[in-house]
C-alpha positions as CSV (number, residue, x, y, z in Angstrom):
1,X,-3.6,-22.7,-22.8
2,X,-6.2,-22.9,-20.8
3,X,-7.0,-23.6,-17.0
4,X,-6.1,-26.6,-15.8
5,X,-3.3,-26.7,-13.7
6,X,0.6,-26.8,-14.0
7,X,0.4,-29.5,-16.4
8,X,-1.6,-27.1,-18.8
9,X,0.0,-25.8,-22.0
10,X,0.0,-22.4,-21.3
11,X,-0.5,-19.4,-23.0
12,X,2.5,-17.7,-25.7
13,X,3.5,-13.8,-24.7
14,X,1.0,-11.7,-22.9
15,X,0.0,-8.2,-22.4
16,X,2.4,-5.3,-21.4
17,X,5.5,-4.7,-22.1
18,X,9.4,-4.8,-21.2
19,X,9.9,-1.8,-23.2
20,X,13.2,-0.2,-24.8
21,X,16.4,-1.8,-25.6
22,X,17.6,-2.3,-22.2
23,X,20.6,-0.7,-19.9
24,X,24.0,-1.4,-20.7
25,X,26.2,-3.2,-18.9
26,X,26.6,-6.8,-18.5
27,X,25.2,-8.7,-15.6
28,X,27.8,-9.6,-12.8
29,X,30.2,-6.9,-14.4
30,X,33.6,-7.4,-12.4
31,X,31.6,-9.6,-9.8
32,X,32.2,-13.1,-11.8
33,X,30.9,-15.9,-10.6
34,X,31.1,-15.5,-7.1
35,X,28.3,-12.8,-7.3
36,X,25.7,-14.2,-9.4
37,X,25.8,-17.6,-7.2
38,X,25.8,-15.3,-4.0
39,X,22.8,-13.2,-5.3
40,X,23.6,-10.8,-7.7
41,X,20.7,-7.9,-7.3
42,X,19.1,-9.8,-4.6
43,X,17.0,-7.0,-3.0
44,X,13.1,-6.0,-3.1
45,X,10.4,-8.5,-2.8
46,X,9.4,-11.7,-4.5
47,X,7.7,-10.7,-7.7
48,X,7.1,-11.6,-11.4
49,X,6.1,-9.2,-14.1
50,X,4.4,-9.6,-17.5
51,X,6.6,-9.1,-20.5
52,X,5.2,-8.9,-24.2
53,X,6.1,-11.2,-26.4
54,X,7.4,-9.1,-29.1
55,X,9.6,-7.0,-26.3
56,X,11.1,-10.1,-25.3
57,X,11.8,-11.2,-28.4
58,X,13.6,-8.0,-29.4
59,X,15.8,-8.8,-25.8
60,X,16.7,-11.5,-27.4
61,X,17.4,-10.2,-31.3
62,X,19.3,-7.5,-29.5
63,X,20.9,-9.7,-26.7
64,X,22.9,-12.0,-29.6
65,X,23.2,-9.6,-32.4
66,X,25.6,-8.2,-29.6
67,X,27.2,-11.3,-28.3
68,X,30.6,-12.7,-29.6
69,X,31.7,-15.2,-26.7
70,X,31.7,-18.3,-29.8
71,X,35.0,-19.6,-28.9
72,X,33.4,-20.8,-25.2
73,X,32.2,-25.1,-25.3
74,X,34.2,-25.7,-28.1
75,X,36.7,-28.3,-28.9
76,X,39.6,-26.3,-28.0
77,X,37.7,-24.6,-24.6
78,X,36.9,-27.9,-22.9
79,X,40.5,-28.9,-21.5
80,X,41.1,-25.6,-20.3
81,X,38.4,-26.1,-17.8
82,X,39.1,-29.6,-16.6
83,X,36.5,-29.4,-14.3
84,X,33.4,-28.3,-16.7
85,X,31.0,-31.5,-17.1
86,X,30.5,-32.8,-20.6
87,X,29.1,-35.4,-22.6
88,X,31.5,-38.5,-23.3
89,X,30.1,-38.1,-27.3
90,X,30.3,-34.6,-27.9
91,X,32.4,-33.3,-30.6
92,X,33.0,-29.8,-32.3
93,X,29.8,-27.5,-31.1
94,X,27.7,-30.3,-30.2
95,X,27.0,-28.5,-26.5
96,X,25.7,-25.5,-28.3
97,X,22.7,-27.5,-30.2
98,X,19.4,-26.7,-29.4
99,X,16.3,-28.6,-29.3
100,X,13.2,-28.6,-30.0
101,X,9.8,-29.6,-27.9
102,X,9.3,-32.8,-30.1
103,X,12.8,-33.8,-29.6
104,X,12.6,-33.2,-26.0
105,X,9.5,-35.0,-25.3
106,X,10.0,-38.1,-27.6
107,X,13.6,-38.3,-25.8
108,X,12.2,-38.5,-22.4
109,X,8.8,-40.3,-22.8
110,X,6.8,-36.5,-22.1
111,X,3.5,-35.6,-23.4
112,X,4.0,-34.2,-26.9
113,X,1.8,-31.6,-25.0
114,X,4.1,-29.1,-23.7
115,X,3.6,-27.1,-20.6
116,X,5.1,-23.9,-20.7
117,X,5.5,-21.9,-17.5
118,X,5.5,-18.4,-18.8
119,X,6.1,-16.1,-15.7
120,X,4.9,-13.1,-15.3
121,X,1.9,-14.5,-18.1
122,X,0.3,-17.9,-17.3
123,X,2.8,-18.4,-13.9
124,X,2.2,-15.5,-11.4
125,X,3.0,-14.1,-7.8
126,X,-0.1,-12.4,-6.4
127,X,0.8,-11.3,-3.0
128,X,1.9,-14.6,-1.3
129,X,0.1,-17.1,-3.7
130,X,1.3,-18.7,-6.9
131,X,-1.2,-18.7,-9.6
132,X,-0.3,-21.3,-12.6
133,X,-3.0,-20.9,-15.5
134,X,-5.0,-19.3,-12.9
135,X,-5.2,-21.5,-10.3
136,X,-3.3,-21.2,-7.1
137,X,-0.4,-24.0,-6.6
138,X,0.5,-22.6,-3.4
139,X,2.3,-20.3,-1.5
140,X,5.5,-18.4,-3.2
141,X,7.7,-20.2,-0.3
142,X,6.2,-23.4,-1.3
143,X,6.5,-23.3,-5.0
144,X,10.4,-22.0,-4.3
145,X,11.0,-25.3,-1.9
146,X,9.6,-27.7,-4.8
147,X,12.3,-26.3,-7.0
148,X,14.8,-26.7,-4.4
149,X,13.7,-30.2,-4.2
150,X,13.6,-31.0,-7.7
151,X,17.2,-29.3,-7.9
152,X,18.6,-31.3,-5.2
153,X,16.8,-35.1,-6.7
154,X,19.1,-33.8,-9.8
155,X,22.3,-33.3,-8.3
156,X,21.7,-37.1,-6.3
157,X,21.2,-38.4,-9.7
158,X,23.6,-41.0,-10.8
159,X,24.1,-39.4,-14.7
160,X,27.2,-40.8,-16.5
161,X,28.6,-38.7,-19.0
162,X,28.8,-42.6,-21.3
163,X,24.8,-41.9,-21.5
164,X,23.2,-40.3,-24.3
165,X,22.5,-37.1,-23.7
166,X,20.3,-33.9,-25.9
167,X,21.8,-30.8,-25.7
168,X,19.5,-28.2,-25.2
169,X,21.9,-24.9,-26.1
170,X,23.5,-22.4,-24.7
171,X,21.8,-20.0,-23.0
172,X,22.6,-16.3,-21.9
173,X,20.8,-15.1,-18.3
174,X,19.8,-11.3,-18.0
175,X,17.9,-9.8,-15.2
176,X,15.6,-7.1,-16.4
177,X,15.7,-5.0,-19.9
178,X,19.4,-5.7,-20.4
179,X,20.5,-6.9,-23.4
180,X,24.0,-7.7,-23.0
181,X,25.5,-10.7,-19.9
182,X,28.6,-12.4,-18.7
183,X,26.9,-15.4,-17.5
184,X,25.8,-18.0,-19.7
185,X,24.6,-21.6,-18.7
186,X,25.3,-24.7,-21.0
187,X,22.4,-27.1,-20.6
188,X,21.7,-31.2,-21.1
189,X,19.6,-33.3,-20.2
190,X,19.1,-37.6,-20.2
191,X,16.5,-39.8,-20.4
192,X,15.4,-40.0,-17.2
193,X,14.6,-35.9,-16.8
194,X,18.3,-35.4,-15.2
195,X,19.9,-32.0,-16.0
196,X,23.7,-31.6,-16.2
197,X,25.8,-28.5,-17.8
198,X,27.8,-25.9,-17.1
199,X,27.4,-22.4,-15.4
200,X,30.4,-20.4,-17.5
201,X,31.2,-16.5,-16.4
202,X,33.0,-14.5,-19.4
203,X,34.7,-11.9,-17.3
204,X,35.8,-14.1,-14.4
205,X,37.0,-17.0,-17.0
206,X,35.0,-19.4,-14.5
207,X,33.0,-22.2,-15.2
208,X,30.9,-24.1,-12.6
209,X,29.0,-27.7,-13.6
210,X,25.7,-27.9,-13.1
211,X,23.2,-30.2,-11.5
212,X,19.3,-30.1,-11.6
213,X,16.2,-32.0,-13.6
214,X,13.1,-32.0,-15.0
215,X,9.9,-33.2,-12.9
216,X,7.5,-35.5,-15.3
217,X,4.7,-35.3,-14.3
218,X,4.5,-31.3,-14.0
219,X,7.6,-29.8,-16.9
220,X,9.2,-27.6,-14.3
221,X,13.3,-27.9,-14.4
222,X,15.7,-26.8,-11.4
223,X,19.0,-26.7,-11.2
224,X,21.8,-25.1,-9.0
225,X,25.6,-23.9,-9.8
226,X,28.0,-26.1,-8.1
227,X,28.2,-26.8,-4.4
228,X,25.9,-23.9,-3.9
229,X,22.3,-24.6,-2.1
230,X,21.3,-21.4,-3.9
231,X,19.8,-19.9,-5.9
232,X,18.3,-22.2,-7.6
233,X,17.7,-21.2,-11.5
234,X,14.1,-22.9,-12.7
235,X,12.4,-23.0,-16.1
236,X,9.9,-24.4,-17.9
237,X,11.2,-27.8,-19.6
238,X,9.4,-26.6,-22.8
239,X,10.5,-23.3,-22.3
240,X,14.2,-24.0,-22.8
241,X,13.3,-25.2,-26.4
242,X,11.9,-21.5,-27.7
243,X,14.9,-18.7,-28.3
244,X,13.6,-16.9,-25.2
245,X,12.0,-17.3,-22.2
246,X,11.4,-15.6,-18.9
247,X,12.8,-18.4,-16.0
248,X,13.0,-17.7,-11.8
249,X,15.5,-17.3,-9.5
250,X,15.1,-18.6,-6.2
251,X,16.8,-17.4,-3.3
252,X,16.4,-19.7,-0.8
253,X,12.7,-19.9,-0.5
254,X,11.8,-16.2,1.1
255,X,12.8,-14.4,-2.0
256,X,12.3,-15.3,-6.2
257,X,12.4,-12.9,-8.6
258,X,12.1,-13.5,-12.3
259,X,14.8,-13.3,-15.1
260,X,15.6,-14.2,-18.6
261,X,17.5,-17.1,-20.6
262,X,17.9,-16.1,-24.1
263,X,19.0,-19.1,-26.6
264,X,22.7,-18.0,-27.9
265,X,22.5,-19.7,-31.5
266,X,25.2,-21.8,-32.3
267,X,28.6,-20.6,-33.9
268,X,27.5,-22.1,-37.6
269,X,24.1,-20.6,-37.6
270,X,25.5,-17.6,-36.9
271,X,28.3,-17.4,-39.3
272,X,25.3,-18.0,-41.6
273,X,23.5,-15.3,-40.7
C-alpha cells in the first residue's frame, strides 16, 4: 500500500525476520488469567519490530500444528462458563468461523479496501512518534489513548446477543517467537463495528468476555478483557481476517509493545487436514 495515511491499504510482510521456531513454553504458564490482564512481560520500552512474512507464517503453521485445545467454544463448553458472552444463534462451532475481508466489509458497510495495520511493517514506533504508511499519526502515547478510547466506546455499546453477529475465529496470542499459548481470544463483531468475545485461559480454566470495536473511518479494533482498563489488545480490523497477524498491546498509554494473534482453524478443518 502506499502513503497515504491510516486509512491506506498497507503493505503484506516486510523485510527481516522473526527467525527460528520459537522458545517453548506457553505464554502465562501457571500465571492464568490474572497475569496476562495484569501485564504479563510488561518490561522494556515501547517498541515494534519487523517480522517477515514467511517467519510469521511458519509461527503460525507451527503455532497450530501444536495446538489441541478443540473442545473450548463448543456446544458442550458454553454452560460450563455461564458467564462467557455468546451469540443468541450460534450453534455447534459457529464461534470458531472465520471471516474473510469481503465478508467483513460488506457486513459493516467498509470500503472493500482494506487497511491493514501491519506493525513493525507499514505501522511503526520511531522513538516517540507513530509512523502509519510513513507518515507520522502522533505520539506513541497518543496513538495508545485512541485505542483506549475506541476500547471503551465498545464496551458502552448497547450489543444484544438477539443481533446478528460474524464470527471472526478464534485466535491464539503469543508474545515474541513462541509458538505454543494458553491464552486464546474468541472474537465477533455486529454491524455497527461493535466487538464482543471472549478472553479464555487453558491452564487457569478462566474465561473473561470481551468488549471493544472497530473505528470506521480508520480499521483499527480495540478491545479490553473484562472489568480491566488495561491492557488494551488492538488490531487491524482487516488483519483479523488473514491466519496471522502481528496486533499491540497497550499498557496504559506509557508502554505498547507488539504481539501476535494467530487464527486457530476450526475443529472440522482440522480433522480434515
Amino acid at each position: 500500500g502506499g502513503v497515504g495515511g491510516v486509512g491506506g491499504a498497507g503493505r503484506p510482510g516486510g523485510a527481516g525476520g522473526v527467525g527460528g521456531a520459537g522458545r517453548p513454553g506457553g505464554i502465562g504458564a501457571g500465571a492464568g488469567l490474572g497475569a496476562i490482564a495484569g501485564g504479563i512481560n510488561n518490561s522494556g520500552n515501547s517498541y515494534t519490530n519487523n517480522v517477515n512474512a514467511a517467519a510469521l507464517a511458519g509461527q503460525g503453521a507451527l503455532l497450530r500444528a501444536g495446538y489441541g485445545h478443540y473442545d473450548s467454544f463448543g456446544d458442550s463448553w458454553w454452560p460450563q462458563y455461564p458467564n462467557a458472552w455468546r451469540a443468541a444463534a450460534w450453534v455447534g462451532a459457529a464461534a470458531w468461523a472465520g471471516s474473510t475481508w469481503g465478508s467483513c466489509s460488506s457486513f459493516c458497510g467498509y470500503p472493500a479496501e482494506p487497511a491493514y495495520y501491519d506493525y513493525g511493517t507499514n505501522v511503526v514506533y520511531e522513538g516517540e512518534t507513530v509512523y502509519v504508511n510513513g507518515d507520522s499519526v502522533g505520539t506513541q502515547e497518543q496513538y495508545a489513548e485512541q485505542a483506549i478510547q475506541l476500547a471503551d466506546t465498545g464496551k458502552q455499546a448497547e450489543a444484544s446477543k438477539e443481533a446478528e453477529w460474524l464470527t471472526l475465529g478464534v485466535f491464539a496470542m503469543v508474545q515474541g517467537e513462541r509458538t505454543d499459548s494458553n491464552d486464546l481470544f474468541q472474537l465477533a463483531v455486529n454491524k455497527e463495528g461493535t466487538i464482543r468475545g471472549n478472553f479464555y485461559n487453558v491452564l487457569s480454566d478462566t474465561t473473561v468476555p470481551v468488549y471493544g470495536a472497530v473505528d470506521k473511518k480508520t480499521q483499527r479494533a480495540a478491545w479490553t478483557v473484562g472489568d480491566k482498563k488495561e491492557p488494551i489488545y488492538e488490531a487491524g480490523f482487516a488483519n483479523l481476517t488473514k491466519p496471522e497477524t502481528t496486533m499491540m498491546v497497550h499498557f496504559g498509554k506509557a508502554k505498547s509493545q507488539q504481539w501476535t494473534l494467530v487464527r486457530i482453524d476450526p475443529p472440522e478443518e482440522k480433522e480434515k487436514k
